[in-house]
Backbone as ProteinMPNN parsed JSONL, in Angstrom:
{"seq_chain_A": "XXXXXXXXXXXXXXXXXXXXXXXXXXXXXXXXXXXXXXXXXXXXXXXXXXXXXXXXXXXXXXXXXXXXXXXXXXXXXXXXXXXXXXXXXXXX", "coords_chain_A": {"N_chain_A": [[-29.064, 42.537, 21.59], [-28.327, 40.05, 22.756], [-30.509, 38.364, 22.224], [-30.169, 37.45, 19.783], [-28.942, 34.681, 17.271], [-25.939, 32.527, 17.467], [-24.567, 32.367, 15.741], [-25.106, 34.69, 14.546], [-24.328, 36.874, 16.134], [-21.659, 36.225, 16.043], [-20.897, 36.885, 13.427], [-21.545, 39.786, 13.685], [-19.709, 40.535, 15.617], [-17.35, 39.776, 14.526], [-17.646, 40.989, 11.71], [-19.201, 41.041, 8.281], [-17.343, 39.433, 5.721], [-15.018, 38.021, 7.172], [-16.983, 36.672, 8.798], [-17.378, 35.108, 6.723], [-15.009, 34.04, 5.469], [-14.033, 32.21, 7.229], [-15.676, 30.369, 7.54], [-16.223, 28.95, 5.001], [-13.04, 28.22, 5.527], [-13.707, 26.827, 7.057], [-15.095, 24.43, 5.967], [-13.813, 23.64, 4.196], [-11.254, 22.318, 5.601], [-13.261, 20.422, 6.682], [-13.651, 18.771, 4.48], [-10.871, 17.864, 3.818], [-9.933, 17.038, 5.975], [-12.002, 14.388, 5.703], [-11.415, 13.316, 2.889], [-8.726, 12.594, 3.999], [-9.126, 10.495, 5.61], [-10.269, 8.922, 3.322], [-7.324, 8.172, 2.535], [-5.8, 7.255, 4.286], [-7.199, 5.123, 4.332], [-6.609, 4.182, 1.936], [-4.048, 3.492, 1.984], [-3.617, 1.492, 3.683], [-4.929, -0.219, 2.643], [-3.075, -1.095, 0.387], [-0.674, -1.344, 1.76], [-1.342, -4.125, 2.633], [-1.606, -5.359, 0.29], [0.349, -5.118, -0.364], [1.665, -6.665, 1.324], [0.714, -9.189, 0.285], [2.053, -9.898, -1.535], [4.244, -9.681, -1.323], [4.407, -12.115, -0.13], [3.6, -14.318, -1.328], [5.666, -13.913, -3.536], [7.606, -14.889, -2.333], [6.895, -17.424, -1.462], [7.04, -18.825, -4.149], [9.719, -18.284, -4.813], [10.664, -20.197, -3.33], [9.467, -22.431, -4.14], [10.69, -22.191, -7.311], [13.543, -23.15, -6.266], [12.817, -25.449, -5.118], [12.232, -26.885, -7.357], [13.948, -26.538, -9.175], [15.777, -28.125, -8.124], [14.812, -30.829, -8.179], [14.791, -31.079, -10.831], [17.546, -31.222, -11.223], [18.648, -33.387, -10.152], [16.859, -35.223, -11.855], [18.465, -34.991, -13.488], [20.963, -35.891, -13.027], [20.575, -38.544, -12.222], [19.462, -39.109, -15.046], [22.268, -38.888, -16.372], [25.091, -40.357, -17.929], [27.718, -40.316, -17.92], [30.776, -39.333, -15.881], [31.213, -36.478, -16.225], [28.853, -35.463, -17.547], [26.981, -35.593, -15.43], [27.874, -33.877, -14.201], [27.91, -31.347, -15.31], [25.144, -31.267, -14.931], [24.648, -29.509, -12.458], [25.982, -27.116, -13.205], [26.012, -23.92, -13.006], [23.728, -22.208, -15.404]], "CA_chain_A": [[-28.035, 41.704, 21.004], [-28.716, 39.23, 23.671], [-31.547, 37.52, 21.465], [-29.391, 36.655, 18.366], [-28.801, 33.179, 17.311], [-24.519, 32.731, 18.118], [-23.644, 32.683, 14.458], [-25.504, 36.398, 14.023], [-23.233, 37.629, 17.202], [-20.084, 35.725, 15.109], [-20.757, 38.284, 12.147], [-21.709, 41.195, 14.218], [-18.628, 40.793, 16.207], [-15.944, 40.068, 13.115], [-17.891, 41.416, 10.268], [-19.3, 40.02, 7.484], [-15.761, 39.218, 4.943], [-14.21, 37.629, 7.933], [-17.267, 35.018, 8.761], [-17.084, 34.442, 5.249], [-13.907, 33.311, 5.06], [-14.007, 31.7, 8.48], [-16.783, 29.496, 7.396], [-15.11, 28.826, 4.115], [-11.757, 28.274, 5.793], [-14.269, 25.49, 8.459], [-15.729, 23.944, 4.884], [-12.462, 23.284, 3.255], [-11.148, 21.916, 6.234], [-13.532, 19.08, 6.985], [-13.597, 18.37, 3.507], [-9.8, 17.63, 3.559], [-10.315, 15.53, 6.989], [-12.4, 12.865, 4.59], [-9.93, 12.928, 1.708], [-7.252, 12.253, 5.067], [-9.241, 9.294, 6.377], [-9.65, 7.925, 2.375], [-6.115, 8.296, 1.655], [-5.361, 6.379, 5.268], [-7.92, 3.432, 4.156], [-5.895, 3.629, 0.564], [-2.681, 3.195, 2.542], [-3.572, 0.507, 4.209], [-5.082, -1.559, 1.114], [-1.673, -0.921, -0.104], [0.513, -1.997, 2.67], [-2.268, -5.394, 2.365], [-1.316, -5.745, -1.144], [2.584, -5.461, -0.224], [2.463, -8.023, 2.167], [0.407, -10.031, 0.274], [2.923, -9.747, -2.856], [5.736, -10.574, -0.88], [4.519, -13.352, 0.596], [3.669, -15.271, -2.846], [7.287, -13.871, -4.249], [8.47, -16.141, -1.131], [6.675, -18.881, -2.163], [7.308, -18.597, -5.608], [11.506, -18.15, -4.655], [10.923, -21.519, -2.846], [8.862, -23.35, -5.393], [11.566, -22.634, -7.994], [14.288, -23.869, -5.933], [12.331, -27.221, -5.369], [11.977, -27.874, -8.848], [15.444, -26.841, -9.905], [16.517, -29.172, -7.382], [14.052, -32.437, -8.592], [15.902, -31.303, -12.04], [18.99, -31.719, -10.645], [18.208, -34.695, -9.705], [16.708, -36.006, -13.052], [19.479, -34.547, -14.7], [22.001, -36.589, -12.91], [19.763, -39.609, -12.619], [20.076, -39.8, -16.383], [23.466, -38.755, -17.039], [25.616, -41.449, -17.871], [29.208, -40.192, -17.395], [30.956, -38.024, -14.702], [31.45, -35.016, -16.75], [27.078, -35.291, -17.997], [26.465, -35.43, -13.623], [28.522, -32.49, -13.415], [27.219, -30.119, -16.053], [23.741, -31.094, -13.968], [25.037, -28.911, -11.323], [26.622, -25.837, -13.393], [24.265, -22.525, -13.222], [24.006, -21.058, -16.54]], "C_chain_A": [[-28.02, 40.318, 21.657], [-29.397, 37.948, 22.878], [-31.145, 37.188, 20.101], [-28.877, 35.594, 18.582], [-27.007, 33.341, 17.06], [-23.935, 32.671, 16.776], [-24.236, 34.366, 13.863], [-24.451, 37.313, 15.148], [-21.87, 37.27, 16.713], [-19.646, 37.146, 14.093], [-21.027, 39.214, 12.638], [-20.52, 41.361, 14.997], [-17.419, 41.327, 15.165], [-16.147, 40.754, 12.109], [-18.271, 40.343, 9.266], [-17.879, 38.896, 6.4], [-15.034, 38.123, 6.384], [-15.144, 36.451, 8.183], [-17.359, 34.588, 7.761], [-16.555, 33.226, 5.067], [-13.581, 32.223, 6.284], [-14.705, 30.06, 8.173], [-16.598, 28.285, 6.452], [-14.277, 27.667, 4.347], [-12.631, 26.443, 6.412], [-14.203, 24.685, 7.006], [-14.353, 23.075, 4.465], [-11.295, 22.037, 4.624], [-12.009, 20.076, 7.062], [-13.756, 18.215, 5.685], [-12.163, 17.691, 3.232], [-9.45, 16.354, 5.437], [-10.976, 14.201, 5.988], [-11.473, 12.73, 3.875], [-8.821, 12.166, 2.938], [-7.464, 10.681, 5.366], [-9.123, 8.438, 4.767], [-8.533, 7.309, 2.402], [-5.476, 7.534, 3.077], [-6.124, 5.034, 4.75], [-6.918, 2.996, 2.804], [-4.569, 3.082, 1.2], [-2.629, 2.144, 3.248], [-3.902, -0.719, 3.295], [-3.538, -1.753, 0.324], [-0.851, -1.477, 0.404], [-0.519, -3.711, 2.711], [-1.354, -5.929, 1.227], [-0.226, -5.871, -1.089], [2.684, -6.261, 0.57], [2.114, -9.167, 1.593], [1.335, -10.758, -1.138], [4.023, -10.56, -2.598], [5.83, -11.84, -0.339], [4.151, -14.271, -0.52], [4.865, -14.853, -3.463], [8.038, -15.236, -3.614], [8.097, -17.319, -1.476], [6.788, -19.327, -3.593], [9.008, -18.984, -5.789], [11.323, -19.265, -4.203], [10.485, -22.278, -3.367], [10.069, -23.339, -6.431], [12.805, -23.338, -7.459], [14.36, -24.882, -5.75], [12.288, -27.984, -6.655], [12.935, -27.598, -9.624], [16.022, -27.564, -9.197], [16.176, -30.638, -8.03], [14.879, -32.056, -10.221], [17.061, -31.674, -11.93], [19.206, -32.747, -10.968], [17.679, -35.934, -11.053], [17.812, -36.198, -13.589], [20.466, -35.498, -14.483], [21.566, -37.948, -13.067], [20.181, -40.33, -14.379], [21.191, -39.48, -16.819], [23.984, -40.012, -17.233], [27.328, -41.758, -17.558], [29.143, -39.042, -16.452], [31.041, -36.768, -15.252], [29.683, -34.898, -16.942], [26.685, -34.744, -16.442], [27.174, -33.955, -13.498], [28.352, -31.287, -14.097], [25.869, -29.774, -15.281], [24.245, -30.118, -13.262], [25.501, -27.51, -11.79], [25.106, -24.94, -13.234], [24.783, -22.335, -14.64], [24.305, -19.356, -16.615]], "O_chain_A": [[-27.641, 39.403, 20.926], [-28.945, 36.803, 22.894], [-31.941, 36.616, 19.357], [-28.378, 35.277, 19.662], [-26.705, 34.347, 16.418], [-22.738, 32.943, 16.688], [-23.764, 34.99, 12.913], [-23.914, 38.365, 14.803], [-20.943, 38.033, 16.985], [-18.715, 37.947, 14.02], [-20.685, 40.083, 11.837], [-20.211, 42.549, 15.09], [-16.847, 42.4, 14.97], [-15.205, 41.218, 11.468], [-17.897, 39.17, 9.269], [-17.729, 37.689, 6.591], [-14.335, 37.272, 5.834], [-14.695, 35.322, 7.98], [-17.455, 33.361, 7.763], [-16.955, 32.101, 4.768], [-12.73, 31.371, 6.029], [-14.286, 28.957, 8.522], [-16.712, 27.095, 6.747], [-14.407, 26.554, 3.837], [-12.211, 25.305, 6.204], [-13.081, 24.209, 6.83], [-14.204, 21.856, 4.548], [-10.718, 21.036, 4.202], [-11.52, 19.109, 7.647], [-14.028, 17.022, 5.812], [-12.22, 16.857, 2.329], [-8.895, 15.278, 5.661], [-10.323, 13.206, 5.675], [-10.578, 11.954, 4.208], [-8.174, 11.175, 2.599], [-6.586, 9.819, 5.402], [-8.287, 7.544, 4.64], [-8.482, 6.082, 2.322], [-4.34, 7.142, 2.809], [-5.543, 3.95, 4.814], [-6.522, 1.848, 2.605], [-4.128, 2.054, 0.686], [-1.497, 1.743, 3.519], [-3.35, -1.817, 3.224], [-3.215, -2.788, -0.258], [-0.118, -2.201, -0.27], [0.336, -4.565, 2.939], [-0.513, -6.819, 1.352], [0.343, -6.744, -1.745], [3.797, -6.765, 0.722], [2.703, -10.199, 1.917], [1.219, -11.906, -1.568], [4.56, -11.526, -3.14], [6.83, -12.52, -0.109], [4.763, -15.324, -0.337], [5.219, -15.78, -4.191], [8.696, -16.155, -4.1], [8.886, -18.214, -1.778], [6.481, -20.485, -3.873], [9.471, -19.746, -6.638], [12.149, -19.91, -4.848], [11.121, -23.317, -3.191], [10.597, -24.445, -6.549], [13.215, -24.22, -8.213], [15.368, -25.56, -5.949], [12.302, -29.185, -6.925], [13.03, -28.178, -10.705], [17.139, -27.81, -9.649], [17.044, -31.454, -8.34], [15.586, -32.957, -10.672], [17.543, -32.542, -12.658], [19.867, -33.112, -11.94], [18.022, -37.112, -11.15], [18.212, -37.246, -14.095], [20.958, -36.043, -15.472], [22.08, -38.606, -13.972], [20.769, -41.334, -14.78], [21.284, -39.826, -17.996], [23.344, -40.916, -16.696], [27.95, -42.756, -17.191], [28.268, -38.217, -16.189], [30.883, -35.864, -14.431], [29.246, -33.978, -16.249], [26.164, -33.642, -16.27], [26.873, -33.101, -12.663], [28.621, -30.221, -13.543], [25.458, -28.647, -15.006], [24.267, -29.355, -14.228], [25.474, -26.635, -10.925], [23.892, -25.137, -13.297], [25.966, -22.31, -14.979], [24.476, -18.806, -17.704]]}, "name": "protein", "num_of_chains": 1, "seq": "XXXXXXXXXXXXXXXXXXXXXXXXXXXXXXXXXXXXXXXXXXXXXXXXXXXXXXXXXXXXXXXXXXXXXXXXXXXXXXXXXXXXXXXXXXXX"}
């Protein structure tokens, strides 16, 4: 018994059904390690994509405020009475 290679002393110890499922059980297992590391690289392209989202929303929220401001600004520019200057200014 001595001279068997250490996976023939595996199955002569447990039985065959048991390194089966053993083997199996290993298989399924490093197969679900890869899927783990994908699904960490997907999670990180993801959290990429959310920062990179939010950070053009931000500039986007501050671009419109600049250019409803330079409206403003037209708006009153050409008004010609105090009530015209002061509609400039209502929100809708």
């Amino acid at each position: 018994m001595n001279s068997l290679p250490m996976w023939a002393k595996f199955v002569a110890y447990l039985g065959f059904p048991i390194a089966v499922a053993t083997l199996l059980l290993w298989v399924v297992v490093k197969q679900l390690e890869g899927h783990n590391a994908l699904l960490l690289l997907h999670d990180i392209k993801v959290d990429t994509h959310l920062q990179q989202t939010i950070k053009t929303s931000e500039d986007m929220h501050f671009t419109m405020h600049q250019l409803t401001y330079v409206l403003q600004v037209m708006c009153q520019n050409g008004a010609t009475t105090p009530q015209d200057r002061n509609r400039c200014l209502e929100k809708p």
